[in-house]
C-alpha positions in Angstrom: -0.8 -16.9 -11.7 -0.6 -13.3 -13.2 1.2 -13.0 -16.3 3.9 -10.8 -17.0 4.7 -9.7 -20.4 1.9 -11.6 -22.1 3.5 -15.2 -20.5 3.1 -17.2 -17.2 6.4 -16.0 -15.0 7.1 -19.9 -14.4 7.7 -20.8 -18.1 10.7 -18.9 -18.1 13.8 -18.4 -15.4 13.8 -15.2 -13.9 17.1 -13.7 -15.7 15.2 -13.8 -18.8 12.4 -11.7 -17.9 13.5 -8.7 -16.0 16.5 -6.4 -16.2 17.3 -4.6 -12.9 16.1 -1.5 -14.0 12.8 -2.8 -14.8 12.4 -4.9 -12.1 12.9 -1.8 -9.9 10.2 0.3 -12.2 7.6 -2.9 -11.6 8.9 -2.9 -7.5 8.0 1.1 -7.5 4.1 0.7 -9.4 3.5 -2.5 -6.7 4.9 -0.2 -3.9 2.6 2.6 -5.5 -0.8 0.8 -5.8 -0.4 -1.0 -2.6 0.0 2.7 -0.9 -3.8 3.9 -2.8 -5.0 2.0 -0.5 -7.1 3.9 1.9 -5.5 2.6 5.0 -2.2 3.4 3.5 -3.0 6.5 1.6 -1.2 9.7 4.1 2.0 7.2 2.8 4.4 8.1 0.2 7.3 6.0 -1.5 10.7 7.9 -0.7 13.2 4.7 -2.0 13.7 1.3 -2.8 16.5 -0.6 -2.6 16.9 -3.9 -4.5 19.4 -6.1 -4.1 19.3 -9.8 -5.4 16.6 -11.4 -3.4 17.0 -8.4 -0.9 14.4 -5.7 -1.0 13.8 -2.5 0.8 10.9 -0.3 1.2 11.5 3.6 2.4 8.3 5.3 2.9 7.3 8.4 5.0 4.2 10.5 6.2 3.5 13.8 7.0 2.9 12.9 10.5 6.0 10.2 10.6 5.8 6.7 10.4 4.3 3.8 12.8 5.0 0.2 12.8 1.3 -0.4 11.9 1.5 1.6 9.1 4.9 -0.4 7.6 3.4 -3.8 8.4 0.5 -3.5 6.4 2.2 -1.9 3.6 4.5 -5.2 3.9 1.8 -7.6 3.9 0.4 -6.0 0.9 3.8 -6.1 -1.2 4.4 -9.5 0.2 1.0 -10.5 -1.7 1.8 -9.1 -4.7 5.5 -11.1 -5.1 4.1 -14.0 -3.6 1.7 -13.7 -6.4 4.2 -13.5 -8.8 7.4 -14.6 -7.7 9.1 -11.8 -9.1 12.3 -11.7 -7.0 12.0 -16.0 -6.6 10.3 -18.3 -3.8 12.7 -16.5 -1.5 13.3 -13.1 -0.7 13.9 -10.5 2.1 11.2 -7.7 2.4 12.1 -4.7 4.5 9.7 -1.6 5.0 10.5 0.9 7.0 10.5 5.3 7.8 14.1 6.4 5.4 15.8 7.4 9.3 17.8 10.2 10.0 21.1 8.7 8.7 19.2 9.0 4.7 18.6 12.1 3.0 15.6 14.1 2.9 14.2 13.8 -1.1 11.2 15.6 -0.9 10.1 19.4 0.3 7.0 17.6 2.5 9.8 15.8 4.8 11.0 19.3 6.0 8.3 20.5 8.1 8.5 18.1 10.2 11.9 18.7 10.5 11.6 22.0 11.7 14.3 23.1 14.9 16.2 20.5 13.8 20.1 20.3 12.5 20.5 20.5 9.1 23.1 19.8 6.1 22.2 21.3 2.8 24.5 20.9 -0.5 23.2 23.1 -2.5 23.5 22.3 -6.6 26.5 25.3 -7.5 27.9 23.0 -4.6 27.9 25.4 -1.7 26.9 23.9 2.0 24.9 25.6 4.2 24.6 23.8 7.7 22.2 24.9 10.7 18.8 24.7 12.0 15.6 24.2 10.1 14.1 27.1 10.9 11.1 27.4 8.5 9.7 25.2 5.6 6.9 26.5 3.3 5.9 27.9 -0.2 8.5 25.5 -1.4 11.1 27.7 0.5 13.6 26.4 3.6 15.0 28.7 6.4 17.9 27.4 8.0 19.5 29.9 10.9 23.4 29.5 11.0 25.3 31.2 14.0 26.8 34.3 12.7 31.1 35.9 13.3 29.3 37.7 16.6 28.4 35.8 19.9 24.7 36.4 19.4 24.2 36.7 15.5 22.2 34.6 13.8 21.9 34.2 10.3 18.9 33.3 8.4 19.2 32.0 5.0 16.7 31.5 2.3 16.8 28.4 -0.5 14.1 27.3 -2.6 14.0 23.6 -3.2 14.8 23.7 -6.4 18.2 24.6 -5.2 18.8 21.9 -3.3 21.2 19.1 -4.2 20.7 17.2 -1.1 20.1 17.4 2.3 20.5 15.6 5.7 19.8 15.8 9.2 22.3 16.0 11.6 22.4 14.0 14.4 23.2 15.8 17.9 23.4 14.6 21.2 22.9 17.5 23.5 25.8 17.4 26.7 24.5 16.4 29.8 25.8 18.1 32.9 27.7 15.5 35.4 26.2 15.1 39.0 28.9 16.2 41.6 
């Protein structure tokens, strides 16, 4: 049994031990030292969501994530609260890649996004939307059609600048068989 705050978890209910926020703060070190692991080390933690007995895991590579890759990180944190029964006996565990319907939170998830549709909100709360065109030096390119047919314009933003971003989903027209 591991103690938590000098005293066995089981002595005392769970509302008495943990806020939210700090039960999200302990969620993000396990998260953390589970993903040192070497196995799980080209990982990094993008969210959690906690909810109740209800947690979610968001994680990410460089490369993009595999079902492999989210089941062991799930065992791992599994051990960990079964260890401890932080959020209770019962409890959902969900880990999965953030998707294309969250936003992107850090620069290292643009390059991969590169030719893609993008919606940036910029922190003065401008909008620029258009394709990913470049990501690098802590810079992003996006290329926005221009006021002439064939006029493309290419914008520069550091990521500092960004407020938030998302990709933009887009399903290309397919041409009907006569």
């Amino acid at each position: 049994m591991q103690r938590i705050f000098g005293r066995r978890e089981q002595e005392f209910p769970l509302f008495n031990l943990y806020t939210l926020e700090s039960i999200k703060e302990t969620l993000t070190t396990v998260v953390e030292d589970c993903l040192k692991e070497d196995e799980l080390s080209s990982c990094f933690l993008v969210d959690i969501n906690h909810s109740g007995s209800k947690l979610e895991v968001f994680i990410d590579t460089d490369e993009g994530v595999s079902f492999s890759l989210c089941q062991k990180l799930s065992r791992k944190i599994e051990a960990v609260l079964d260890e401890t029964v932080m959020l209770g006996e019962k409890y959902t565990l969900e880990v999965s890649s953030p998707g294309v319907s969250r936003p992107l939170k850090f620069f290292r998830q643009y390059p991969r996004n590169i030719g893609r549709e993008i919606d940036v909100t910029l922190k003065d709360a401008s909008r620029i939307k258009g394709t990913l065109a470049d990501a690098r030096d802590n810079t992003l390119t996006i290329e926005s059609p221009g006021e002439k047919k064939k006029e493309t314009i290419k914008t520069e933003i550091t990521f500092d600048a960004v407020d938030s971003s998302k990709i933009l989903i887009s399903f290309g027209k397919k041409k009907m068989k006569k």
